[in-house]
PyMOL commands that place a pseudoatom at each C-alpha (Angstrom):
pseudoatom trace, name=CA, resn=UNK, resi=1, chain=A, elem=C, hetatm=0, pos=[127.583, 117.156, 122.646]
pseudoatom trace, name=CA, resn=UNK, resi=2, chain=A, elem=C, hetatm=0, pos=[127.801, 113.648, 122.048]
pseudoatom trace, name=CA, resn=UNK, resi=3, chain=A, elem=C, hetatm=0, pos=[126.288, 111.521, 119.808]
pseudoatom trace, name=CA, resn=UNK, resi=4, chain=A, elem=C, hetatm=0, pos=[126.823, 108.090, 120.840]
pseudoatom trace, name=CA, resn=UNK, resi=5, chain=A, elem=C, hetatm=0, pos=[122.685, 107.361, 121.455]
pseudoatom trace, name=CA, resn=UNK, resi=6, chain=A, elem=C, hetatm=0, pos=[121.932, 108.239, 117.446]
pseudoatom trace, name=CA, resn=UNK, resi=7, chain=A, elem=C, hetatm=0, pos=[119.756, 105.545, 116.286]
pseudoatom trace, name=CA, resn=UNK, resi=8, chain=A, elem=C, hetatm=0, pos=[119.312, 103.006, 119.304]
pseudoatom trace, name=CA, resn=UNK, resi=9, chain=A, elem=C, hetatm=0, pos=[116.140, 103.292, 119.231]
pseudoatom trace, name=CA, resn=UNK, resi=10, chain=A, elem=C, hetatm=0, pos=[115.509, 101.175, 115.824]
pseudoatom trace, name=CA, resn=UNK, resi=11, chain=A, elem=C, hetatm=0, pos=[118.533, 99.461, 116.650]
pseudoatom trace, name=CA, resn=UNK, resi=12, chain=A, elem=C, hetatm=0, pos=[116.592, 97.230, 118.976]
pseudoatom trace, name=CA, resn=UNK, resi=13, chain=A, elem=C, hetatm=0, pos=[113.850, 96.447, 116.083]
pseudoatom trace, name=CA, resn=UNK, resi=14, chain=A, elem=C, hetatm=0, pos=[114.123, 93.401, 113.572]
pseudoatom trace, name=CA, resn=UNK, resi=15, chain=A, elem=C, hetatm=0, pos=[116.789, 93.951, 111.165]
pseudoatom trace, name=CA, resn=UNK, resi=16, chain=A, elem=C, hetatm=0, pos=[116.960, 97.719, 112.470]
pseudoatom trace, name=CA, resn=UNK, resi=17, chain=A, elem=C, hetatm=0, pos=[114.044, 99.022, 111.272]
pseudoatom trace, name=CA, resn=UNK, resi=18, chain=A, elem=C, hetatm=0, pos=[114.119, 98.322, 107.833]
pseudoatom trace, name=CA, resn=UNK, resi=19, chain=A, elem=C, hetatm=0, pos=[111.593, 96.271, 105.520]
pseudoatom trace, name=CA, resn=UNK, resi=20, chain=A, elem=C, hetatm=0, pos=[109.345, 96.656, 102.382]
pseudoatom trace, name=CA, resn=UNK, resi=21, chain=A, elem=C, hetatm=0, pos=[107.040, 99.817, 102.797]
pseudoatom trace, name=CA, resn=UNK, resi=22, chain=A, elem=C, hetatm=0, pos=[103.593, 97.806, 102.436]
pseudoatom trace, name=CA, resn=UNK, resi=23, chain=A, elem=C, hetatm=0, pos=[102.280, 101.291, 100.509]
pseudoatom trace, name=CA, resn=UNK, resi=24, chain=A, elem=C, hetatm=0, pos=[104.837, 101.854, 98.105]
pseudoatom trace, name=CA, resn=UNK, resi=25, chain=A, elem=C, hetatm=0, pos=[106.533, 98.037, 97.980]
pseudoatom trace, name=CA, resn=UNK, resi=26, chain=A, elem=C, hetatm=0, pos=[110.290, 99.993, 97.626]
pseudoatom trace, name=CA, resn=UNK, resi=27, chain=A, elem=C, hetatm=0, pos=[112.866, 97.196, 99.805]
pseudoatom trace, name=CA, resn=UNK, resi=28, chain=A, elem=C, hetatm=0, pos=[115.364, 98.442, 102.636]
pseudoatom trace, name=CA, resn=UNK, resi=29, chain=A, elem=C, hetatm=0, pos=[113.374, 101.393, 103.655]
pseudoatom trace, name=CA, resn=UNK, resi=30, chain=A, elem=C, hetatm=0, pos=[113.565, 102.134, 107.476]
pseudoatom trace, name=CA, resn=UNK, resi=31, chain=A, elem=C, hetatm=0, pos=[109.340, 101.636, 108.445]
pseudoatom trace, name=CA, resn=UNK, resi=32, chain=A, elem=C, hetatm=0, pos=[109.271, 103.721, 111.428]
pseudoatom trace, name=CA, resn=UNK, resi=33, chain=A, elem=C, hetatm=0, pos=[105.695, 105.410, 110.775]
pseudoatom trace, name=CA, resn=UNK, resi=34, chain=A, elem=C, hetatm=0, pos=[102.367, 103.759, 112.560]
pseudoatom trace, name=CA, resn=UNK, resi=35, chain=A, elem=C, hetatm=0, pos=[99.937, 104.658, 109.908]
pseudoatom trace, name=CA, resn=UNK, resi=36, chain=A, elem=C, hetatm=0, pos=[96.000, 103.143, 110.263]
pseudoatom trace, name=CA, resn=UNK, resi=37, chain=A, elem=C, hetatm=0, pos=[95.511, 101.682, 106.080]
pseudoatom trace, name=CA, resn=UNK, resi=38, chain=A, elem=C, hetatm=0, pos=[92.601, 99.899, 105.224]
pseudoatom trace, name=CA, resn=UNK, resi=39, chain=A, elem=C, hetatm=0, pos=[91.413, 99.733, 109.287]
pseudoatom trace, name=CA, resn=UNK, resi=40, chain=A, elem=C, hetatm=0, pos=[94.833, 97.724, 110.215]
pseudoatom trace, name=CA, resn=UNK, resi=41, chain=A, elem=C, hetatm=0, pos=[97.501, 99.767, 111.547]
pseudoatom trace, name=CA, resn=UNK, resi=42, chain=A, elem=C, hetatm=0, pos=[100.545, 99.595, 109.668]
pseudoatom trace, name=CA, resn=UNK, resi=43, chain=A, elem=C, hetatm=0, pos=[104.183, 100.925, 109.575]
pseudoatom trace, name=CA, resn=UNK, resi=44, chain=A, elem=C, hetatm=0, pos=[105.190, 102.629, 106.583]
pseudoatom trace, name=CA, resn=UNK, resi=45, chain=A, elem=C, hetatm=0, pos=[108.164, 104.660, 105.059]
pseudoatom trace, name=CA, resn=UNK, resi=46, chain=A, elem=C, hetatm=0, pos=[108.781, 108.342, 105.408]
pseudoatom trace, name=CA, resn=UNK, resi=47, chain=A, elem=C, hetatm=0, pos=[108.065, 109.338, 101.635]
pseudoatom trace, name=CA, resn=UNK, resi=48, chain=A, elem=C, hetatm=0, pos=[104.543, 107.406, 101.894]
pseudoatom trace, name=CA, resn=UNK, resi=49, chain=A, elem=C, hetatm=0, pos=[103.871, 109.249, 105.145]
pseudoatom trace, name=CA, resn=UNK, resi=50, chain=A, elem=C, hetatm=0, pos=[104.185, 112.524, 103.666]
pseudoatom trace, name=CA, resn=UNK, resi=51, chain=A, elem=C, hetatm=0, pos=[102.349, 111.438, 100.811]
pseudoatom trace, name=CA, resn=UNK, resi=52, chain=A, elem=C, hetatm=0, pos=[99.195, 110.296, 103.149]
pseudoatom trace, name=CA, resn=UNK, resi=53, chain=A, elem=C, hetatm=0, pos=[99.992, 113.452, 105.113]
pseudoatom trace, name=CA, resn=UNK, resi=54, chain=A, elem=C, hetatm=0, pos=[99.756, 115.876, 102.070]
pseudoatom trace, name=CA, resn=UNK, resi=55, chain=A, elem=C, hetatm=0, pos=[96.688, 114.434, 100.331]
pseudoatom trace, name=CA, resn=UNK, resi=56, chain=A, elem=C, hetatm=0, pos=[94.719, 115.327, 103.417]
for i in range(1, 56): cmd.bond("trace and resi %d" % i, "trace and resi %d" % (i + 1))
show_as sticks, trace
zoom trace
């Protein structure tokens, strides 16, 4: 199986995906999680999402 399509989908996004994770302020992280903070809806990095995720 081929795996030529790995990744296109951030490939299409500003700098592919990556940023400054608004939560945790780390640089370079790939934001690919919507997550609602504060009443605005934000995207944030995987370790913060599991962090929001297991406080719940």
């Amino acid at each position: 199986m081929s795996k030529a399509h790995r990744g296109k989908g951030i490939a299409d996004l500003a700098s592919g995906g990556r940023g400054e994770c608004p939560v945790c302020k780390r640089g370079g992280v790939k934001l690919l999680y919507e997550q609602e903070i504060d009443g605005q809806k934000t995207k944030i990095c995987k370790t913060c999402k599991a962090t929001i995720a297991n406080k719940k």
